[in-house]
Rosetta silent file (secondary structure, phi, psi, omega in degrees, C-alpha in Angstrom):
SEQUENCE: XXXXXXXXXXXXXXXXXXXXXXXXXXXXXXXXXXXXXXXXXXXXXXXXXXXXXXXXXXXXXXXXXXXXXXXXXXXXXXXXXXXXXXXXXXXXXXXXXXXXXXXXXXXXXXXXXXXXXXXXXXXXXXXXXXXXXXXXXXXXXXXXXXXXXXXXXXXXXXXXXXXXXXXXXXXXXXXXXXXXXXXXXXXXXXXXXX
SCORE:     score description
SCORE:     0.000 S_00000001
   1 L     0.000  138.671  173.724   27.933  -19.718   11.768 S_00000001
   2 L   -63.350  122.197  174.899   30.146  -20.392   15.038 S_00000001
   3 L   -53.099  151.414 -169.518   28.741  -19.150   18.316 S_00000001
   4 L  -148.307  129.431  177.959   30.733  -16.443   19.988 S_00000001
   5 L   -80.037  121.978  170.427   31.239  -15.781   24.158 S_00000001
   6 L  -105.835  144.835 -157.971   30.636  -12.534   25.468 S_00000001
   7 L  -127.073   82.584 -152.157   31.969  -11.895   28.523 S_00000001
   8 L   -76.371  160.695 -167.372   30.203   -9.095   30.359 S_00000001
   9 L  -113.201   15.966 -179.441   32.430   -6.239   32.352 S_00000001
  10 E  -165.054  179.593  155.627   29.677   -5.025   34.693 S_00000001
  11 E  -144.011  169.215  163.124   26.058   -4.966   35.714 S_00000001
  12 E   -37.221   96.566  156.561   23.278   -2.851   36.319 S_00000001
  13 E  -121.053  121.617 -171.108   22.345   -1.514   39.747 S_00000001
  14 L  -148.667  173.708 -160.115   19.045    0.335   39.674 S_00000001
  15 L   -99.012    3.390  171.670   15.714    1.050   41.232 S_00000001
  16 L   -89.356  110.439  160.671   13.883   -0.291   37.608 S_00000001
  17 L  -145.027   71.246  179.511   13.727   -3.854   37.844 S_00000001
  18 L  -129.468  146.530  122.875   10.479   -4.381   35.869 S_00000001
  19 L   -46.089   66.702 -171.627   10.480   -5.084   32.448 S_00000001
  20 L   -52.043  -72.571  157.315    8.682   -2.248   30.228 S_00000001
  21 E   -30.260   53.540 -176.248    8.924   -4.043   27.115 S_00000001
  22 E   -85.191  128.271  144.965    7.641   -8.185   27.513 S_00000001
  23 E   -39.537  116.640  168.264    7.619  -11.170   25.035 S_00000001
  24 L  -151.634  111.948  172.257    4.138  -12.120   24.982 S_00000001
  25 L    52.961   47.935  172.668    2.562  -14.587   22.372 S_00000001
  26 L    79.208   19.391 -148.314    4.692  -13.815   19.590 S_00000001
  27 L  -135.784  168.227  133.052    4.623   -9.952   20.247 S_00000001
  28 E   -77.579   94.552  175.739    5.824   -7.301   22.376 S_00000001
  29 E  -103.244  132.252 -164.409    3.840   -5.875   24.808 S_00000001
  30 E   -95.899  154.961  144.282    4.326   -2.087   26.564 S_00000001
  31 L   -63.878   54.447 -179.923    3.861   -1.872   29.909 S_00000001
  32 H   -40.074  -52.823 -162.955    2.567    1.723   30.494 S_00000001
  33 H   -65.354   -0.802 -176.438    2.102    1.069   34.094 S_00000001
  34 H  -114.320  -43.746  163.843    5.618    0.225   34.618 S_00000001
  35 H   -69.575   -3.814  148.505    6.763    2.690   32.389 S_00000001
  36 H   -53.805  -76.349 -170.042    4.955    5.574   34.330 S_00000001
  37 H   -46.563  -55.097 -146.381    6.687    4.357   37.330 S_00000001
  38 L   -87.985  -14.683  167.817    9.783    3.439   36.686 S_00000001
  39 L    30.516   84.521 -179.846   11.023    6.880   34.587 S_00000001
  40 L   -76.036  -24.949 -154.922   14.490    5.173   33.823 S_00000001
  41 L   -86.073    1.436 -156.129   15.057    8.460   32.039 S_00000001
  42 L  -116.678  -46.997  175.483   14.662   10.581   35.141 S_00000001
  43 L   -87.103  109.410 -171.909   16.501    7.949   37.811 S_00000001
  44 L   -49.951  167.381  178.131   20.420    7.623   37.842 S_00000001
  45 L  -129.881  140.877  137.677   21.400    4.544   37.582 S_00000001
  46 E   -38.808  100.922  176.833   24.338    2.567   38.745 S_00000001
  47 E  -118.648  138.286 -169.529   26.870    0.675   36.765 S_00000001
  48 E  -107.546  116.267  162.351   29.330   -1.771   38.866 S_00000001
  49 E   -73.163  126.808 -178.216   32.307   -2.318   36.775 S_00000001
  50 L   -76.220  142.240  150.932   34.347   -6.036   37.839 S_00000001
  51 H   -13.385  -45.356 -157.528   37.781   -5.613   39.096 S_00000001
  52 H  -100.132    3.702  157.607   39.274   -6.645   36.579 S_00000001
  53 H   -60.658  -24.466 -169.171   38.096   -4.107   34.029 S_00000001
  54 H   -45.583  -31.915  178.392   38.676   -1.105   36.549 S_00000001
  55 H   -63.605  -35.182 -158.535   42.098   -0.047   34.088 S_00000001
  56 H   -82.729   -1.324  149.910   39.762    0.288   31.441 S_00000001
  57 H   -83.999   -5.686  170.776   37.548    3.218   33.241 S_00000001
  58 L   -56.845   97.403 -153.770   40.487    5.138   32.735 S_00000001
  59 L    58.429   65.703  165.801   39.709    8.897   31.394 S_00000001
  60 L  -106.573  -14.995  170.453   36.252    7.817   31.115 S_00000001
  61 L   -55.830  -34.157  178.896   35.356   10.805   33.177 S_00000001
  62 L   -61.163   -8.053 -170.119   36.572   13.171   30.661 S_00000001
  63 L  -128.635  130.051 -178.533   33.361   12.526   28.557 S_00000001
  64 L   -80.868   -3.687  157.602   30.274   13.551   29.328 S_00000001
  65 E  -156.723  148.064  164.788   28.142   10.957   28.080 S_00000001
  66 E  -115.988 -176.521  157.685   28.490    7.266   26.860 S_00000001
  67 E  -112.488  134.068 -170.745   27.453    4.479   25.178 S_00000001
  68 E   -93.100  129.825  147.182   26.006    1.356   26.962 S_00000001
  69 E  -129.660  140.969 -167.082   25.550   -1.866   25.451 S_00000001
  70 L  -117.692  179.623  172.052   23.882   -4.296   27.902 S_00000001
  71 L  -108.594  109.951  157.152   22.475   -7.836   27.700 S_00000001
  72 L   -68.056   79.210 -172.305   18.623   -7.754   28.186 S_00000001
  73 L   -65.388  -53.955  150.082   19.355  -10.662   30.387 S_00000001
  74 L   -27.190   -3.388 -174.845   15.548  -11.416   30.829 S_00000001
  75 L   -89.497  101.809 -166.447   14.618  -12.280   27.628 S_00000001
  76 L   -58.354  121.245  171.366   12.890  -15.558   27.493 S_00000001
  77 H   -13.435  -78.761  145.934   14.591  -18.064   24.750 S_00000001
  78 H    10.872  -68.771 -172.168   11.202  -18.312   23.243 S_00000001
  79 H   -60.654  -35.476  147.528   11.513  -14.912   22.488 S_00000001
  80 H   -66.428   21.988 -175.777   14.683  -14.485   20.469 S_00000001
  81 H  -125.011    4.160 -174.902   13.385  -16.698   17.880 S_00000001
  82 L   -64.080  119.393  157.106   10.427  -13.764   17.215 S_00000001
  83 L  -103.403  -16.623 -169.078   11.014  -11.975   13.587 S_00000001
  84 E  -151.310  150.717  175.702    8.681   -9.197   13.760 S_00000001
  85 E  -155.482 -178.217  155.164    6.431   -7.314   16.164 S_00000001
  86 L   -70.448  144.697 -170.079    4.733   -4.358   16.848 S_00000001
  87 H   -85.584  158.162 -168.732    7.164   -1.634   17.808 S_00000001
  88 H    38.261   47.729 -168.312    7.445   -0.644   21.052 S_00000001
  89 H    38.622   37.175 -155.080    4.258   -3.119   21.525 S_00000001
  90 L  -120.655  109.888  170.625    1.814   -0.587   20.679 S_00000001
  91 L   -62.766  -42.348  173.590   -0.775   -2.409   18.088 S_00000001
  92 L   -31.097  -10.074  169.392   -2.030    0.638   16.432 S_00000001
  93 L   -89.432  106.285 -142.326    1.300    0.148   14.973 S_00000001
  94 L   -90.740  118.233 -176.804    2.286   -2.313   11.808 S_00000001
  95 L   -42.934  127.409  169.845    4.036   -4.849   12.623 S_00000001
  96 E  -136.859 -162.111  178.523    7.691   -4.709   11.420 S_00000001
  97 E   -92.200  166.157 -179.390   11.290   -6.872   11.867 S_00000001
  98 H   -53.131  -29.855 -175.490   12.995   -6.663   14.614 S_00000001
  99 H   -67.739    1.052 -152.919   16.302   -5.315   12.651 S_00000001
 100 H  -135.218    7.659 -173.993   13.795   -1.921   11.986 S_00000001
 101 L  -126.409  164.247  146.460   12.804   -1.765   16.156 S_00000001
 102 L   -74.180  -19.461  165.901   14.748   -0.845   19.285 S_00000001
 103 L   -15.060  104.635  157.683   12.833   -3.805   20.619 S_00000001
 104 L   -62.614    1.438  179.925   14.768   -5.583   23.569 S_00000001
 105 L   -72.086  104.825  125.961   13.273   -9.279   21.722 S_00000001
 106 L  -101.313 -164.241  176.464   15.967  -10.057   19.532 S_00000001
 107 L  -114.455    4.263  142.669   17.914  -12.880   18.438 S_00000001
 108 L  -131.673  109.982 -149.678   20.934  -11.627   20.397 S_00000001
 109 L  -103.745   84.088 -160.449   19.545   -9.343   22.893 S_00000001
 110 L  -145.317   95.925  140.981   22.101   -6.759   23.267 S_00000001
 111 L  -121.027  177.486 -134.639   21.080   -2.862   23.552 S_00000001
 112 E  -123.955  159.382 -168.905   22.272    0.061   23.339 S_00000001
 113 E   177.410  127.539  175.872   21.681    3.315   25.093 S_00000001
 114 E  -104.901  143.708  177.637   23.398    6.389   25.266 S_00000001
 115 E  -145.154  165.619 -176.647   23.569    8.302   28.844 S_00000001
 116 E   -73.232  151.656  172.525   25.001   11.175   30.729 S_00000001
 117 E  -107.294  133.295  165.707   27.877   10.077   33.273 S_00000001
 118 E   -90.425  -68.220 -174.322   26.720   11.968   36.380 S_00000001
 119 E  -151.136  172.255  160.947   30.330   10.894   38.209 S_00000001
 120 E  -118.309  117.558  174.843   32.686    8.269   38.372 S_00000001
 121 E  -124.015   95.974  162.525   33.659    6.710   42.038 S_00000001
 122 L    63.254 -132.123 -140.920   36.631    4.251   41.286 S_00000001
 123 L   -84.014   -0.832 -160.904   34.442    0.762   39.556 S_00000001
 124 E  -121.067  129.356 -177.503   31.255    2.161   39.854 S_00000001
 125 E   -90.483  127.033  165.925   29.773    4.767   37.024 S_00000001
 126 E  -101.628  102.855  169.719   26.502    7.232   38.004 S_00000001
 127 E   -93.032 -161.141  114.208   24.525    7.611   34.566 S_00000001
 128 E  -137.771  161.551 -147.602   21.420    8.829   33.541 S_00000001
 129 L   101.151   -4.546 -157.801   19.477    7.850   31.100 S_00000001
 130 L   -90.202  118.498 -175.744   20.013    4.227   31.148 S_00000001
 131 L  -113.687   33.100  168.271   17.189    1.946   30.522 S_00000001
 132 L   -75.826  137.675 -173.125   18.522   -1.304   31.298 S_00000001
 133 L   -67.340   92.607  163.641   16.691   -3.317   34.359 S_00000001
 134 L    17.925  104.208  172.200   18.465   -4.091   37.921 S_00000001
 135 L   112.695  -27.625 -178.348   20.934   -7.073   36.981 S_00000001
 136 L   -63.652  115.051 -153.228   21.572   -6.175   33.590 S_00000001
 137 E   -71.887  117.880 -171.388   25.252   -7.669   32.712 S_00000001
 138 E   -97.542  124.029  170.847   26.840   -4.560   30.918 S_00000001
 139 L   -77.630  -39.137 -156.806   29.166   -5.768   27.761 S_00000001
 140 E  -134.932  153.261  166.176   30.475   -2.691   26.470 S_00000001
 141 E  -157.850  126.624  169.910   31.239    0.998   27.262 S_00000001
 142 E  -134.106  155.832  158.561   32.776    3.486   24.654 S_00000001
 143 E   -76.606  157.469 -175.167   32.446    6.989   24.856 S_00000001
 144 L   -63.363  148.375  165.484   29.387    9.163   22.593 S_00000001
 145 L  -152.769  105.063 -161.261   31.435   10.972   19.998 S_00000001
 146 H   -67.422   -1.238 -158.685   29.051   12.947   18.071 S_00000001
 147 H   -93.092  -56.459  165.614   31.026   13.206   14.745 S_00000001
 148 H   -41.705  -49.348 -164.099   30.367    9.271   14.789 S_00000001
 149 H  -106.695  -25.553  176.880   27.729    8.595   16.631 S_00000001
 150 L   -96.139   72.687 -173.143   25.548   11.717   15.861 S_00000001
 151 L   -61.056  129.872  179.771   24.800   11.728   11.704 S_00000001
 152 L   -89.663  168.522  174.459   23.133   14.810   10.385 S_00000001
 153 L    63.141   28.847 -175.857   20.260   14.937    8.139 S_00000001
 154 E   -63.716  127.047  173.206   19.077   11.122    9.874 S_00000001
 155 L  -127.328  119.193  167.083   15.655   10.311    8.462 S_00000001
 156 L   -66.312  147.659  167.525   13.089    8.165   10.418 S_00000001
 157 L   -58.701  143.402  167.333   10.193    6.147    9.608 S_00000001
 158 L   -56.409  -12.364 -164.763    6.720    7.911    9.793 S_00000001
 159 L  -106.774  -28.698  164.558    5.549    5.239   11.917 S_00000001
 160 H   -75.874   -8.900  173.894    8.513    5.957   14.691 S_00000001
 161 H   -67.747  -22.090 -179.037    7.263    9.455   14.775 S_00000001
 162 H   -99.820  -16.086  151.983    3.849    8.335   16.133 S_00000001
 163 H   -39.865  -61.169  167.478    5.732    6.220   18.268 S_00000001
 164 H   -67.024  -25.518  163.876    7.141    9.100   19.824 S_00000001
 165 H   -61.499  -59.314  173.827    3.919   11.031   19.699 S_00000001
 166 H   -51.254  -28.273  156.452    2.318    8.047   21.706 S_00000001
 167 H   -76.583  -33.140  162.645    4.922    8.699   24.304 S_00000001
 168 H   -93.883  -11.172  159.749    4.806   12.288   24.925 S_00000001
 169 H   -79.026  -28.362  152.908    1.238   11.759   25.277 S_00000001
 170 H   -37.371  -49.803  169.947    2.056    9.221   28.138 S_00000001
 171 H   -68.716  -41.986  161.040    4.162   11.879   29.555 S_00000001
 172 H   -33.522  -61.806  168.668    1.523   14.463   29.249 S_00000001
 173 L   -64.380   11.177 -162.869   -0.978   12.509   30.732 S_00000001
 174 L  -120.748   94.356 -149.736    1.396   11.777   33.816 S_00000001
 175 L   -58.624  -27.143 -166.572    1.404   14.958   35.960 S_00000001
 176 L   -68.321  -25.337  172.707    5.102   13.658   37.909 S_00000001
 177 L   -76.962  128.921 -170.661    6.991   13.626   34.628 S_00000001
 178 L   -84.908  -33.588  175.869    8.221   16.727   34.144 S_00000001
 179 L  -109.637 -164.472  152.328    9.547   16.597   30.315 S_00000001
 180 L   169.588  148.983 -177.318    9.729   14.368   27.137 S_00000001
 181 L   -88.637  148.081  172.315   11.825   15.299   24.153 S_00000001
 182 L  -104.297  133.257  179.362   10.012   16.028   20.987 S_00000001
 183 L   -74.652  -41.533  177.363   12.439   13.978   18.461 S_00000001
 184 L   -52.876   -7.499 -153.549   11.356   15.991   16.075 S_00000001
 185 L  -123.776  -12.769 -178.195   13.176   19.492   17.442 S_00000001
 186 L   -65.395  120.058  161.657   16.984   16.935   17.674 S_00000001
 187 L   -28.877  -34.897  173.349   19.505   18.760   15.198 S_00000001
 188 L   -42.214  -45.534 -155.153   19.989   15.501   13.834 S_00000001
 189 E   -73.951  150.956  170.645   16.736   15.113   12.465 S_00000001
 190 L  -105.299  164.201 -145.998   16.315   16.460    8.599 S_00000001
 191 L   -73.932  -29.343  178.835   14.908   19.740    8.245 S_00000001
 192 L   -79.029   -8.628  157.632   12.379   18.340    5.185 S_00000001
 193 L   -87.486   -7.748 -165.146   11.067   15.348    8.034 S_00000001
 194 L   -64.968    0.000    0.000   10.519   17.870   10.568 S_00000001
């Protein structure tokens, strides 16, 4: 297949510039301790838009959240050649492919994230929600449109539910975080997985 240039129209600027997720030995590994700190979900974030993209922020304000797709610019070569891991590094968990994780180790390492726009001032975007790293070259920005982007009756694996379980017990155990969403309680979700 022919290689294809991506040309990113921003970056990142944020106070997470740690890596929760790492390539390690054929794996994924989480980073609790970084993932305590760094509460990505909790700290706006910055997006710097390049000049010459700035028409294309135009009535981006009208919508209250969007969707990012970034480059997981960090991701050692070595690591996009990975088919399967544990998800979200956590071994108690059975190793699956990468096409079935959120994992940034891929073999094009481009994710996705939806966030709140806090404001717009001229090139630069205030999210929150964003869990892309200080530096991260942002490709894409469309707005969320739930008739599209939000599918009813979506049903998850049993094994991302314990994912998410594993994670509100992180938050639980963390007295500074103040939430975590139970996945389970999203509208989305169908009423016979709940």
């Amino acid at each position: 297949m022919p290689n294809y240039v991506v040309t990113p129209v921003g970056y990142v600027k944020s106070q997470n510039d740690e890596i929760i997720l790492k390539y390690s030995n054929k794996d994924i590994v989480l980073s609790k301790k970084i993932a305590r700190e760094n509460r990505e979900h909790w700290t706006p974030s910055h997006i710097f838009i390049e000049d010459e993209f700035i028409d294309c922020l135009d009535g981006i304000e009208d919508f209250s959240h969007l969707i990012i797709l970034f480059w997981t610019h960090k991701t050692p070569e070595q690591a996009r050649q990975i088919k399967k891991v544990h998800p979200a590094g956590m071994k108690n968990m059975p190793i699956k492919g990468i096409f079935a994780t959120r994992s940034p180790v891929r073999p094009n390492p481009i994710c996705k994230t939806t966030v709140k726009l806090l404001e717009r001032k001229g090139n630069i975007l205030v999210v929150e929600g964003l869990d892309a790293i200080d530096g991260s070259p942002i490709i894409d920005i469309k707005p969320h449109l739930p008739s599209y982007d939000s599918p009813l009756n979506v049903k998850l694996a049993d094994w991302m539910y314990a994912i998410m379980d594993e994670f509100k017990k992180m938050a639980e155990d963390d007295p500074e975080v103040k939430s975590h969403r139970d996945i389970r309680t999203h509208p989305c979700i169908n009423s016979e997985q709940k």
